[in-house]
N, C-alpha and C positions, 0 to 999 in steps of 0.2 A: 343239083342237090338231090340224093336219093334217099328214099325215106321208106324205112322197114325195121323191121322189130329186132331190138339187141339186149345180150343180155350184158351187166356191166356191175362190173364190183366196186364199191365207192366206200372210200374210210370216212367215218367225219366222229364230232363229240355234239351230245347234247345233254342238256340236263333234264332229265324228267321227275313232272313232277307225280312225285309218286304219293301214296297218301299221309305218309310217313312225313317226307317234306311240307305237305301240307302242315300237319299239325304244329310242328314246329314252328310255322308263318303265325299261326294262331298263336301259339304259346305268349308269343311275343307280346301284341298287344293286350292281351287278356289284365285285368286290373289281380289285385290280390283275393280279393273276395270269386270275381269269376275264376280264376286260378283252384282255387280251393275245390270248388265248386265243380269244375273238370276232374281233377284228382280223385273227387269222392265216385265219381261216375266209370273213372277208368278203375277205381278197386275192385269196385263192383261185378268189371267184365272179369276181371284179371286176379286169381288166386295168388299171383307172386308176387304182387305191389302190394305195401306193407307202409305205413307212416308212422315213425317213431321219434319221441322226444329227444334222437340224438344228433351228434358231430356228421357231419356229411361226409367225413372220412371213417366212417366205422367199418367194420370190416366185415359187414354183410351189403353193404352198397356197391355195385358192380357199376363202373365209372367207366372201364371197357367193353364195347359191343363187341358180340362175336364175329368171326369172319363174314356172317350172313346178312349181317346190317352194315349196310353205305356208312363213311366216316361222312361227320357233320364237322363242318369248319364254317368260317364267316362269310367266306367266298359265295361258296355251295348257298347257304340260306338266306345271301344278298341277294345272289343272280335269281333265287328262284322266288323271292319278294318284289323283286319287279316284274317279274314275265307272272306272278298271278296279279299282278295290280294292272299289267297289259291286258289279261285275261278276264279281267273285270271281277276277281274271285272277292275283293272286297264288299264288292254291291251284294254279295248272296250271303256272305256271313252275319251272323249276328252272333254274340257274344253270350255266353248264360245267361250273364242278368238284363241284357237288355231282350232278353225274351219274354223274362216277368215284368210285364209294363201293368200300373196301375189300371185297377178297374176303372172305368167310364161309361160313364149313364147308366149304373147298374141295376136292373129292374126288381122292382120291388118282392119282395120273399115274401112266399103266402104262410111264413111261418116262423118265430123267435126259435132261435137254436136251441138246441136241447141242452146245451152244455150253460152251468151256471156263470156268472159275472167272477171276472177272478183272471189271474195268473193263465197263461197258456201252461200246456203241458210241456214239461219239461227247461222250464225256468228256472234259472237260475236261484239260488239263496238269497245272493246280494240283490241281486236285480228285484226281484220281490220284495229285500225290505227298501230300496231304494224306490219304488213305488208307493209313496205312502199317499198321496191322493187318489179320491178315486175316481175312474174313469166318466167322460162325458155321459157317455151310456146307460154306466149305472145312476147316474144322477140324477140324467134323464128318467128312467125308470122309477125312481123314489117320487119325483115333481109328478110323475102321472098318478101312480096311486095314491097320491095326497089330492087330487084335482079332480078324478074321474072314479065315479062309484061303479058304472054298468061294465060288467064284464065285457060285452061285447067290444062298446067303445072304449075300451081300456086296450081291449085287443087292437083295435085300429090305432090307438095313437102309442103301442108298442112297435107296431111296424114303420108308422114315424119316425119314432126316433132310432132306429137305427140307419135313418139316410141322413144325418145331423152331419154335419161337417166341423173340422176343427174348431172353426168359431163360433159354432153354436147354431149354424141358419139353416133351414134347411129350404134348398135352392132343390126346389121339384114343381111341376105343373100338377095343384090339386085336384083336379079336375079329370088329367090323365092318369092320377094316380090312382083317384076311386073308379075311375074306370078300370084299371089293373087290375084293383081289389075286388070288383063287382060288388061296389056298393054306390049308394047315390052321392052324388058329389056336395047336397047342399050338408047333407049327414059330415061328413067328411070335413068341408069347410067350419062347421059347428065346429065338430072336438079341433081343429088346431085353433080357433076364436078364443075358447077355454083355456091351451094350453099356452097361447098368447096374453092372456089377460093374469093368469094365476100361476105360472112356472114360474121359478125362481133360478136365477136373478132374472131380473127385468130383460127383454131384448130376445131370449131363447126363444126356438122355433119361428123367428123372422126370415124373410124368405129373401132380404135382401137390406142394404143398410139403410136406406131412407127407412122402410120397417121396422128395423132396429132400434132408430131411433126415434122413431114416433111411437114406439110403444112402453119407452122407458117415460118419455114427458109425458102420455096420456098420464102413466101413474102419478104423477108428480103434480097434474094438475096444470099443466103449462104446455096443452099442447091447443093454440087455439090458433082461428086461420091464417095469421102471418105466419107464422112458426111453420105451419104445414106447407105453406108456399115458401118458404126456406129449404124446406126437406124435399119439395118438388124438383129444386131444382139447384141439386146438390153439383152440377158439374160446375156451374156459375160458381160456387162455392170453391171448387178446388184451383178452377182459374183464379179466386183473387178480385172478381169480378163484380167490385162493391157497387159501383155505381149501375150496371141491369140491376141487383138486387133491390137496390132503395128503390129503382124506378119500380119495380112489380111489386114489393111490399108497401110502398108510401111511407118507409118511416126513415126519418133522419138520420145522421151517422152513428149518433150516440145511440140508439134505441137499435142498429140493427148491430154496432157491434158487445151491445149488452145481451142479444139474440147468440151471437156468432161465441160467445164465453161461457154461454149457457150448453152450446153444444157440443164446447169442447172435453166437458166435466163428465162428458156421457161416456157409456163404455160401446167402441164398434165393434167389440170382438167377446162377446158373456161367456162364450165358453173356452177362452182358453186358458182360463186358468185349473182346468180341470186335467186329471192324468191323460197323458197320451202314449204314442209309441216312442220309444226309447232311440234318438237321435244314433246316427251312424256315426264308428268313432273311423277315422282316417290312420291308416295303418300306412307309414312309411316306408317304402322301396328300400331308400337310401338316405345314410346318416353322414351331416358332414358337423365335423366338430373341428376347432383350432388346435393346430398341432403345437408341440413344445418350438420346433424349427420355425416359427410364424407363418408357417404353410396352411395347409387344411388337410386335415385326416378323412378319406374318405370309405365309405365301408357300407354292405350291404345288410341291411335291417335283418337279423335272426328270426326274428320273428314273422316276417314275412316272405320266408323260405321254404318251402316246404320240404319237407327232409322224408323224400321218397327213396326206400331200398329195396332192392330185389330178393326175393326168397332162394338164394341159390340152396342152401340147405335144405330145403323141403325138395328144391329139382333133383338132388342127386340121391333124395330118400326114396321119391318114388320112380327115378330112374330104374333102381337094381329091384323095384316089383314087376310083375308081367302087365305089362299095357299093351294094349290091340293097336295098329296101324294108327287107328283114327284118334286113340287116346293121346299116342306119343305128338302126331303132327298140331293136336290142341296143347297141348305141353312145351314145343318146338315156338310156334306162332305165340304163345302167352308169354314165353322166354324172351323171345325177339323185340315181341314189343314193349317189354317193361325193359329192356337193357335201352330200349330207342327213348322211352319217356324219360329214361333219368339223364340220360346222353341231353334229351332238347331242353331240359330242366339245368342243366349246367350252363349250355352254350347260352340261354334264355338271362342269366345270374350275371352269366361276365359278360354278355353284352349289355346289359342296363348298368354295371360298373362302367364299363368303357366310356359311354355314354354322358352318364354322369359326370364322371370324371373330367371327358373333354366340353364341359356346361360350366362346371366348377371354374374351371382355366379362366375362361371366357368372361365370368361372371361374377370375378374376383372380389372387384371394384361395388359392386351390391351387396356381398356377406360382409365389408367392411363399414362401409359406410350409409347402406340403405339404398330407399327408391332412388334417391336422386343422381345415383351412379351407377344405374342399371343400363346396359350398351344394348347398343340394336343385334339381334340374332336372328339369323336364318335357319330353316334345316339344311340347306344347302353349304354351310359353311362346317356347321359339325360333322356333315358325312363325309366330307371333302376330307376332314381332319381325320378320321377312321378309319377311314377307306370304306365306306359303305354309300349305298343307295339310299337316296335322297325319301324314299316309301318307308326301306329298314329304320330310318331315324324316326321317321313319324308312328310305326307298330310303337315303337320301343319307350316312345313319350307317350301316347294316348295311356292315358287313367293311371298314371306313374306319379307316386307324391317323394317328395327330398326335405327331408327335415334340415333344417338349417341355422345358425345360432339368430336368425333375423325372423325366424319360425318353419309353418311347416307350408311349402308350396309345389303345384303340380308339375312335373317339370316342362310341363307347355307353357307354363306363366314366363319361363325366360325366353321366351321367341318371341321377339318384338319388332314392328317393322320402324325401318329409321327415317327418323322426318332430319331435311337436309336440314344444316346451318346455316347464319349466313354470314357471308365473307370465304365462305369455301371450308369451312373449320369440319372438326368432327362432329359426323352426325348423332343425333338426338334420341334415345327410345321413345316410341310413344308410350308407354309406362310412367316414364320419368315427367314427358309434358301431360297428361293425364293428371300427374299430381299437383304439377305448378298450377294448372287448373283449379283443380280443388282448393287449392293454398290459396289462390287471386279470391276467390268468390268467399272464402270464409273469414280471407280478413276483412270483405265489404260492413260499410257502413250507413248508414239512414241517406248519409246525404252524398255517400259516391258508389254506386251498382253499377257495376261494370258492364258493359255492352258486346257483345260477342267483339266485334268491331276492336271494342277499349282493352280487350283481352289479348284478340291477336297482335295487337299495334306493341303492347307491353312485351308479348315472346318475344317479337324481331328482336324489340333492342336488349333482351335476354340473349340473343344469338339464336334463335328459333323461327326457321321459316317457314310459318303454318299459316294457311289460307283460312280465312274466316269461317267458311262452311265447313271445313276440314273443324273447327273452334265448335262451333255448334253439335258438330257430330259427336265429337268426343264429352262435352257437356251433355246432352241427352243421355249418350251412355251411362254418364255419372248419375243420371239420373236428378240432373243439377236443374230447373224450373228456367227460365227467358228471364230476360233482365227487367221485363215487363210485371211478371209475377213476382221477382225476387221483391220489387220496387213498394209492391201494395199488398206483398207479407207484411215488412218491415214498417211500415206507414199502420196496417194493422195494429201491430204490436205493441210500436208509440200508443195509438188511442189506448188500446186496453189497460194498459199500465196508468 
């Protein structure tokens, strides 16, 4: 074997990804709002991207890239959605909004904003009069200068309340807090005492819900030491847990659930009836309505399309001026890539159609009839049906909503895994047994609580081969209580009654 240096020409194809393909991988999964929220950013670079309230066929929209941009097809941005998920390009992106991730434990301000109580800037009309409560904050703020005469301590317990949480508590270590502040902490504990004792409604500024509610009964006159060993030990409480109760308080059935009625009348939550931020409305992808043919009409939400055009009019205005080298190639590059954005914005349109479309097929038997005809789905069954990659399916469902005559759902709700039959039949969505679930446990009664055991025993002879623990799992999900809890709810409810 002889071994020395040669030189050798080799044909071959690869796909590279280039940044351009990149984007397009992004495009994909991006929800509507992060969508948007990209678009404002590339206008920003880009003098020839333009968003206008019209048809996506207008006739300043350039729908053809020049010969210097790669043609984008389904192929091309399959192959190259899997070789970055090979790549691991998934684990390093993050998305716009999930950049903005909520503050947490955010340290106290050694100062109330400057700006008054009110409307943000640039608020809406509606939205402002659709705001007619007013905010926890400013309520706060009223409750203090009706409580607290010393400027100073008026200033500390405005800094207060601006750590209040929706429900009214404010869940902070006083102690760390006037050490933040650089004031003494018994000072500190004083003014939230006051603002515990004299804030309205009762319960505000509690630092947690036993607090809560031991400072609505102080008012009331009924907070005396059984009671507060009820509030002790509130998790015995939410087990259902009557008989530890009566042993640590010494009082009978009747006296501890004349206890347990008293605390139900209470409020755990004083501030949420106060204005807050304005609820995110879900803006649909894709619309499926009933066709005249009994079919289903399927079609891509207008509204959450973004109808990006390229300025070719302004490129050929300032073509025929004199631009230097470097002017023309930033003219050339801004060209290129706004003809690539409306290009990934098209291919981005008819693949969440396609998508949809081949979900619709699938999923026939749910827009007609509801949960309980909802079939097992894979991604692997819908790509197979495309011809796409098993990754491309999951870009293209991640944060994608389908409005539907049954309502409006994400389109990852219809990927369900199937629990076998038995007797060999068609299998089961777990969706569907999910709900048989629900349905077993709601039509229980005093004197028959079904047992995880009495649950799974009922599916088999339903046709449903679910293992008990598999039964438990998906009840915890629901969120549904042990047949132990449900048992001395219900047993509860008899006494109180």
């Amino acid at each position: 074997m002889m071994l020395s240096a040669k030189l050798q020409m080799r044909q071959s194809q690869s796909l590279v990804m280039t940044p351009q393909l990149l984007q397009s991988i992004r495009l994909l999964q991006f929800s509507h709002l992060e969508l948007q929220t990209f678009i404002e950013g590339e206008m920003e670079k880009n003098p020839l991207l333009s968003v206008a309230e019209t048809r996506p066929d207008d006739p300043r929209a350039e729908h053809q890239a020049p010969a210097l941009v790669p043609d984008l097809d389904d192929a091309a941005l399959d192959q190259a959605g899997e070789r970055a998920e090979i790549a691991g390009f998934d684990d390093g992106f993050d998305p716009p909004a999930a950049r903005a991730t909520p503050e947490e434990g955010r340290p106290l301000p050694s100062q109330l904003p400057s700006s008054g109580i009110g409307g943000q800037e640039g608020e809406s009309f509606i939205e402002a009069l659709a705001d007619t409560k007013p905010s926890l904050f400013a309520h706060a703020l009223s409750e203090i200068r009706q409580a607290i005469v010393d400027p100073a301590d008026r200033r500390i317990a405005e800094i207060l309340a601006e750590q209040l949480d929706e429900g009214g508590y404010l869940r902070l270590d006083i102690a760390a807090a006037a050490a933040e502040l650089g004031i003494d902490a018994r000072r500190a504990t004083s003014i939230l005492d006051r603002l515990k004792n004299e804030a309205e409604p009762a319960g505000l500024f509690a630092q947690d819900l036993a607090d809560c509610l031991a400072i609505q009964l102080r008012r009331r006159n009924r907070l005396d030491p059984v009671m507060q060993i009820v509030l002790d030990n509130l998790d015995l409480l939410a087990r259902r847990d009557f008989q530890a109760l009566r042993r640590l308080t010494g009082e009978d059935e009747s006296g501890l659930m004349d206890m347990l009625a008293e605390i139900r009348r209470l409020d755990p939550k004083p501030g949420q009836d106060y204005g807050s931020a304005v609820a995110d409305v879900v803006v649909p992808d894709v619309i499926v309505e009933a066709a005249v043919d009994g079919g289903w009409r399927i079609e891509l939400n207008p509204a959450a399309l973004p109808r990006v055009l390229v300025e070719s009019d302004y490129v050929r205005r300032i073509a025929t001026g004199r631009l230097d080298k470097q002017e023309q190639a930033f003219i050339s590059d801004c060209h290129a890539s706004a003809n690539w954005l409306v290009r990934s914005l098209d291919q981005r349109a008819r693949t969440i159609l396609k998508v949809a479309t081949e979900i619709v097929k699938h999923q026939d038997g749910f827009l007609c009839e509801g949960i309980t005809a909802l079939r097992p789905l894979t991604l692997m069954t819908v790509a197979e049906a495309v011809g796409m990659h098993e990754s491309t399916i999951s870009r293209v469902t991640a944060n994608k909503y389908i409005a539907t005559p049954r309502g409006t759902f994400e389109l990852k709700f219809f990927f369900t895994v199937a629990i076998p039959a038995t007797g060999g039949g068609e299998a089961h969505s777990a969706e569907t047994v999910k709900h048989r679930i629900r349905s077993m446990v709601d039509g229980e009664s005093a004197g028959c609580v079904l047992s995880d055991d009495d649950i799974a025993e009922r599916l088999k002879r339903e046709g449903v081969d679910l293992a008990r623990r598999t039964v438990a799992k998906y009840r915890e999900g629901l969120g549904i209580r042990s047949s132990i809890q449900r048992r001395r709810e219900m047993k509860a409810r008899q006494l109180a009654c």
